[in-house]
C-alpha positions in Angstrom: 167.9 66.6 -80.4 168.8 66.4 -76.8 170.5 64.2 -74.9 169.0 63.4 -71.5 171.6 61.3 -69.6 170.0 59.5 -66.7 172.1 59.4 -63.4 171.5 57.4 -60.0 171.0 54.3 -58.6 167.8 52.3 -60.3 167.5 49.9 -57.3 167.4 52.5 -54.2 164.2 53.7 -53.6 163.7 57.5 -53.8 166.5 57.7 -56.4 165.5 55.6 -59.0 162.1 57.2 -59.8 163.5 58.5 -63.1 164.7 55.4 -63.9 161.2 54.0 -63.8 159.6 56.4 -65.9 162.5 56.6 -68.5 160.2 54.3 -71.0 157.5 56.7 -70.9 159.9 59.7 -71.6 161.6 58.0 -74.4 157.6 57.4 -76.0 156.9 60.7 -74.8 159.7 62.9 -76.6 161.2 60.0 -79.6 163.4 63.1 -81.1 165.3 63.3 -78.0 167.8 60.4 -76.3 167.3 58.7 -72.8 170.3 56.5 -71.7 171.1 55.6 -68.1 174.4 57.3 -67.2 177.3 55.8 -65.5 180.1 58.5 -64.3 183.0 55.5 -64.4 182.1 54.7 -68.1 184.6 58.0 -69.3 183.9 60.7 -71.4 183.6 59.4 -74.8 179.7 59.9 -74.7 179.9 64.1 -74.8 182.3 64.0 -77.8 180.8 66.7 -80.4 177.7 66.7 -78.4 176.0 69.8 -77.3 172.4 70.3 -75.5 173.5 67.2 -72.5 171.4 67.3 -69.8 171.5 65.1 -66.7 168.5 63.8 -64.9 169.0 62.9 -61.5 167.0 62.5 -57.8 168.2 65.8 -55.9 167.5 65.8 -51.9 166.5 69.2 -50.5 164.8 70.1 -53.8 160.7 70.7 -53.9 160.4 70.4 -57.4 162.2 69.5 -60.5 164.1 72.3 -61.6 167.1 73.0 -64.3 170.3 73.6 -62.3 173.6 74.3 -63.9 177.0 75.0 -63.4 176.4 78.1 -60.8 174.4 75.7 -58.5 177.0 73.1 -58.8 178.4 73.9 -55.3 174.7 73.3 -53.6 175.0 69.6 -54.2 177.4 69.5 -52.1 175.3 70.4 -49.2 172.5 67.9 -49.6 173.0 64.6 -47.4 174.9 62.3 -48.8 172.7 58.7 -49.0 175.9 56.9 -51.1 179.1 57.2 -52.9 177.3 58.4 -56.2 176.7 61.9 -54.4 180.2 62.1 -53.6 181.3 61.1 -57.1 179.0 62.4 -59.3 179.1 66.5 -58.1 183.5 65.5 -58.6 182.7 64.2 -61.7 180.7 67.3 -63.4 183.4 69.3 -62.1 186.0 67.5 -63.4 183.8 67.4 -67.0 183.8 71.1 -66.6 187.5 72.5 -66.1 188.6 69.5 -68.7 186.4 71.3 -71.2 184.2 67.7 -71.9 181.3 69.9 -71.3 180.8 73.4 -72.3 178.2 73.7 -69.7 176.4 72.0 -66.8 173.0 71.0 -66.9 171.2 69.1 -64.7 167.6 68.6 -64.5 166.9 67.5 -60.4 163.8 65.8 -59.4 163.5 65.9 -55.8 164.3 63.1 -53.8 161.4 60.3 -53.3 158.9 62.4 -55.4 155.8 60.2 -56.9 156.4 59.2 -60.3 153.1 60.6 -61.7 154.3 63.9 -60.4 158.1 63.6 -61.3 157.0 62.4 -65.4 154.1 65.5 -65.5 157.1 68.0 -64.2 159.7 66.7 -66.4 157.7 66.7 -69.5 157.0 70.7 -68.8 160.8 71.0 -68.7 161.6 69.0 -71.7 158.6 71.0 -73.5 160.3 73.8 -73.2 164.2 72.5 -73.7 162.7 71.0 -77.2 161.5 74.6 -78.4 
């Protein structure tokens, strides 16, 4: 089982279009777990956990794609539409160098993309995470 923690803000448009097809993920894939993710809730959530991925709307991407630790540095460069993008790229590497998480993985589904398109591209990737 995987844990597919949901980050970003469910009431700006643009970045919430995972939120509004988490439902259909959770029916989709029942063996895994979808939870909305809240960086300021602590660390608790990764104890003794392995196989955490975040999900969360990535500007300057063109289509959902697995990034991880080594692309952790080109979230800094996209704009910055609130505080989350300030505090959640601080908050992976803070995870990281505290040894919460044994690796970085976020799934990014660009910015704005149509939820049709976002839910067929993330089921591909969770396919093949589940195998």
């Amino acid at each position: 089982m995987a844990i597919f923690l949901i980050v970003g803000n469910p009431v700006i448009e643009g970045d919430n279009v995972v939120h509004k097809i988490m439902d259909r993920l959770r029916r989709a894939f029942p063996q895994h777990e979808f939870t909305e993710y809240d960086p300021n809730e602590g660390v608790g959530i990764f104890e003794d956990k392995d196989g955490v991925y975040f999900i969360d709307a990535v500007k300057g991407l063109s289509r959902v794609e697995v990034l991880t630790e080594k692309d952790i540095d080109k979230l800094r460069d996209f704009p910055k539409v609130s505080a989350h993008d300030f505090d959640f790229t601080f908050h992976l590497k803070l995870l990281s160098r505290l040894g919460v998480l044994k690796e970085i993985k976020i799934i990014g589904v660009p910015y704005g993309m149509e939820e049709e398109e976002a839910y067929a591209q993330l089921r591909e990737i969770i396919q093949s995470i589940g195998r």
